[in-house]
C-alpha positions as CSV (number, residue, x, y, z in Angstrom):
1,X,-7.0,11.8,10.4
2,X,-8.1,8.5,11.9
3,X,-7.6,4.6,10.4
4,X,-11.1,2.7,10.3
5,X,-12.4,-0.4,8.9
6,X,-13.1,0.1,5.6
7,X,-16.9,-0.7,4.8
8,X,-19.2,-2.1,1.7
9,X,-20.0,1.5,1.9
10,X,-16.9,3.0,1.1
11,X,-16.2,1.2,-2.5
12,X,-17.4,3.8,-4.8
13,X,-15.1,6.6,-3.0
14,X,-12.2,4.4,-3.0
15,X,-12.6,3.9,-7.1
16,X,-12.8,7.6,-7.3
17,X,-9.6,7.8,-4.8
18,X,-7.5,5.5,-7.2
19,X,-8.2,7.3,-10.3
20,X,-6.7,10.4,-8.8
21,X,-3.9,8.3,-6.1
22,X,-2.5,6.7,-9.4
23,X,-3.4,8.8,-12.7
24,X,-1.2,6.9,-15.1
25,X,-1.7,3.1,-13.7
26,X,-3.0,0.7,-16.4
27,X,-6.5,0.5,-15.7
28,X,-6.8,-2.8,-15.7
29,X,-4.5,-2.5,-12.7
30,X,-6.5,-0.2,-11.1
31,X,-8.7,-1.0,-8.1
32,X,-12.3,-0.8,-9.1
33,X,-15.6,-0.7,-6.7
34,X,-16.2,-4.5,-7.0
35,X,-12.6,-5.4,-6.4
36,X,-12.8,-3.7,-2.8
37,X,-16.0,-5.3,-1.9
38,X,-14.8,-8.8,-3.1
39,X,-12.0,-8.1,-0.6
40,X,-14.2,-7.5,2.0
41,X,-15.7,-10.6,1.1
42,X,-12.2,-12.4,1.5
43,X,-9.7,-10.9,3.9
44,X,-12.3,-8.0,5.8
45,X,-9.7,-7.7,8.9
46,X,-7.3,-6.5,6.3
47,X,-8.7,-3.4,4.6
48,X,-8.5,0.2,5.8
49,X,-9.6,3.4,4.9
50,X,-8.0,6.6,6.2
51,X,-10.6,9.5,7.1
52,X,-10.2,12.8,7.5
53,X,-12.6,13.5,10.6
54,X,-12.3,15.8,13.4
55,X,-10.1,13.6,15.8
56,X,-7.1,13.5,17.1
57,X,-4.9,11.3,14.6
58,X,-5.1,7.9,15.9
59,X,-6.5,4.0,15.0
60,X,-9.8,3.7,15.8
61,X,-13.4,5.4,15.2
62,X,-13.9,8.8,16.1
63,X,-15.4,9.2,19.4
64,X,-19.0,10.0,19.4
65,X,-19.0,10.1,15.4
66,X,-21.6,7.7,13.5
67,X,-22.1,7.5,10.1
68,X,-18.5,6.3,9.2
69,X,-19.2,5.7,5.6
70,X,-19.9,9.5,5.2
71,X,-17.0,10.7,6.5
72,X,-14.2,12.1,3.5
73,X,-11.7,9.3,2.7
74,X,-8.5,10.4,2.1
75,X,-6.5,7.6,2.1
76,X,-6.6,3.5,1.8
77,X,-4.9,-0.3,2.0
78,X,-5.5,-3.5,0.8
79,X,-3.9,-6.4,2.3
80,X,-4.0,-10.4,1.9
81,X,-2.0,-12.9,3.6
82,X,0.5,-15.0,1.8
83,X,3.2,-17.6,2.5
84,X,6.7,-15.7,0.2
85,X,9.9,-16.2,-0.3
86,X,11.5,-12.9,0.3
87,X,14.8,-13.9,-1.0
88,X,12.5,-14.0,-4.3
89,X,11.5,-10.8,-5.3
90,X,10.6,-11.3,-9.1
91,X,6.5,-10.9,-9.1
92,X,4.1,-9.1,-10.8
93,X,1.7,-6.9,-9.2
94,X,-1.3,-8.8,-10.7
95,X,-0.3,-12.4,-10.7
96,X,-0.1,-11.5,-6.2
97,X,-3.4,-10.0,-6.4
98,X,-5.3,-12.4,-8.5
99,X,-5.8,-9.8,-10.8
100,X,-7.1,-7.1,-8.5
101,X,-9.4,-9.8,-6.9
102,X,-7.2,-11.5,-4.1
103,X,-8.0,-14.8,-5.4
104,X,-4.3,-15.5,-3.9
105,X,-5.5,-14.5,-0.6
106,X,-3.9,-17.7,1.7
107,X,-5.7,-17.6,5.2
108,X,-3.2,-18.8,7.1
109,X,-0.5,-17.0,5.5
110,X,2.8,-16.0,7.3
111,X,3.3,-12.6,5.7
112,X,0.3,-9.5,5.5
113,X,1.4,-8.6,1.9
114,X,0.4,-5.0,1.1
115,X,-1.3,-4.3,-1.8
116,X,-2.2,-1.4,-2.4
117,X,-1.7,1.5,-0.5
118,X,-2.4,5.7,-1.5
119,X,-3.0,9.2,0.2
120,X,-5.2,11.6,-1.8
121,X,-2.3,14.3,-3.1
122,X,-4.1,17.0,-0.6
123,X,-3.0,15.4,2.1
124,X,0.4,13.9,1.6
125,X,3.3,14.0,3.6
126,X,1.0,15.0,7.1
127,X,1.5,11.3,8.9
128,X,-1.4,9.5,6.9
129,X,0.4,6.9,5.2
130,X,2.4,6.0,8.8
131,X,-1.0,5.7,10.2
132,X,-2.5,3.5,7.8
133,X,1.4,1.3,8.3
134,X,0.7,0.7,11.9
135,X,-2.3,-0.8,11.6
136,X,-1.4,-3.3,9.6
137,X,1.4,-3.5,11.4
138,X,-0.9,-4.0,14.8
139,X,-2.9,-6.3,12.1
140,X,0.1,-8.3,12.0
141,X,0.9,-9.0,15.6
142,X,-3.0,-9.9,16.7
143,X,-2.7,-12.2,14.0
144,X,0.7,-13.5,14.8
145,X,2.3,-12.9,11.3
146,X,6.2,-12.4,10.8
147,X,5.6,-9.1,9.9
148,X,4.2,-7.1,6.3
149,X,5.6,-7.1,2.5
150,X,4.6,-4.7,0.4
151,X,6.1,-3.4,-2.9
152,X,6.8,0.2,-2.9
153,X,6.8,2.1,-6.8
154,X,9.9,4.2,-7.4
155,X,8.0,6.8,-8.4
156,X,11.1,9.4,-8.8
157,X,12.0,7.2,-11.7
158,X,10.3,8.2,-14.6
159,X,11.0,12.1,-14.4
160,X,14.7,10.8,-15.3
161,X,14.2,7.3,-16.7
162,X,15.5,9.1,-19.9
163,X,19.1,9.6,-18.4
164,X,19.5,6.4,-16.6
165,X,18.4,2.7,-16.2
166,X,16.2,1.9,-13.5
167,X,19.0,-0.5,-11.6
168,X,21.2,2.8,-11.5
169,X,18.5,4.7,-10.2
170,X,17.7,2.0,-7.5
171,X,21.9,1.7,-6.9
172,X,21.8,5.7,-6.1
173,X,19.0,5.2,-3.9
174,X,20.2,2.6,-1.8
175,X,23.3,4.4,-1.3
176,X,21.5,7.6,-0.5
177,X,22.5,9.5,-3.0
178,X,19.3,10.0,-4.2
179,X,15.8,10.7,-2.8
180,X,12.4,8.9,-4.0
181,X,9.2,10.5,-2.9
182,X,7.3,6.8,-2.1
183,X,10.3,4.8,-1.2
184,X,12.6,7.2,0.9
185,X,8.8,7.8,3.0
186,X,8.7,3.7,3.3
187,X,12.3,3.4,4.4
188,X,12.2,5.9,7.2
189,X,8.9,3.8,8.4
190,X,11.0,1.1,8.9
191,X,10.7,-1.0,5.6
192,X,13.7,-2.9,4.5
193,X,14.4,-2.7,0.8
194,X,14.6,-6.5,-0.7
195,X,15.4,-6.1,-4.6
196,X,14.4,-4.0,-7.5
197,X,11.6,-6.0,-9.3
198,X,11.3,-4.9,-13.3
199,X,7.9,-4.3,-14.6
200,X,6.0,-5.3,-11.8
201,X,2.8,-2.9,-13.1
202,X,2.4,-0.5,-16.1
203,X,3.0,2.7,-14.8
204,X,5.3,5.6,-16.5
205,X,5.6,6.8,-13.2
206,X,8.1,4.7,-11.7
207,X,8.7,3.5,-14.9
208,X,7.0,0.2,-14.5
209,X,9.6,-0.5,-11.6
210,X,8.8,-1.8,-7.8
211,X,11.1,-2.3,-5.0
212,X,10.0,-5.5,-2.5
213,X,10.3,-4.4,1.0
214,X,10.0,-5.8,4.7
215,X,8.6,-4.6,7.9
216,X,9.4,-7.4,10.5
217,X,6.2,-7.7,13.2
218,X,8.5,-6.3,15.9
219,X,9.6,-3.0,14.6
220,X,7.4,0.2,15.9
221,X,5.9,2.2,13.5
């Protein structure tokens, strides 16, 4: 698996990739074609893909390898800079984005806020998502930024949201007494959880729920 740039080339694929990444996501929440290439457009340093070519995993373009828009994305991020408060989590997924356009993209931003971030399910839980982490994170120290937000969904949620609230289920987790498949991954990356943030998106999933978290520009990842 190696991180690249992502490309014009490379919107159609990620619109297929986010109709199978996130299945139940409102669709007007859902990253569309045009969306990526407006992004480009805006904030081109911040958007990766992740491929799955033959290399050794990595950040970078596979050595001797042309045609990068042809090789099988697997995974992706959109970023934007921002000036936030993170004492003040309450936000909505589509007010930050502009509506899935980044219209509140702010270029000289102190934060790279996260977006959007998925790994086709064939390929979870083999290093992809760290990969795609550390270079924003690297992102964030050429451009001298304070480090990344992002807003992870507590997607364990809705297979019990029937048998408990989702403060409760974010209490257990905190305390480790319970294990999220998406926000237990971003907490052993190094993300520090800020405050449970109710219907941020539509999404049965996680029950509508995200969680604000914080990577600071000097932790490794």
């Amino acid at each position: 698996m190696t991180v690249l740039p992502m490309l014009p080339q490379h919107a159609g694929a990620l619109e297929q990739l986010q109709r199978i990444v996130f299945p139940a996501l409102a669709f007007d929440e859902r990253l569309r074609a045009e969306h990526y290439l407006t992004h480009l457009q805006v904030f081109p340093e911040g958007q990766f893909v992740l491929t799955n070519g033959e290399t050794e995993p990595g950040i970078g373009p596979p050595a001797g390898m042309t045609g990068q828009a042809q090789l099988p994305i697997i995974g992706m991020t959109t970023t934007q800079r921002m000036n936030f408060d993170p004492s003040s989590c309450q936000h909505t997924f589509m007010e930050t984005s502009g509506g899935g356009w980044m219209s509140r993209h702010q270029p000289e931003g102190e934060w790279l806020y996260g977006l959007d971030m998925g790994i086709h399910p064939e390929f979870r839980g083999r290093g992809g998502a760290r990969l795609l982490y550390r270079a924003r994170q690297l992102l964030v120290r050429q451009l001298g930024l304070r480090g990344q937000l992002t807003v992870g969904m507590m997607n364990g949620y809705g297979a019990v949201g029937d048998k408990m609230g989702g403060e409760e289920y974010y209490r257990q987790w905190l305390e480790g007494r319970r294990e999220d498949p998406t926000l237990t991954r971003q907490r052993k990356i190094g993300f520090e959880p800020l405050g449970l943030i109710a219907d941020y998106l539509h999404d049965p999933t996680c029950g509508n729920y995200g969680v604000l978290l914080r990577l600071d520009a000097g932790h490794e990842v």
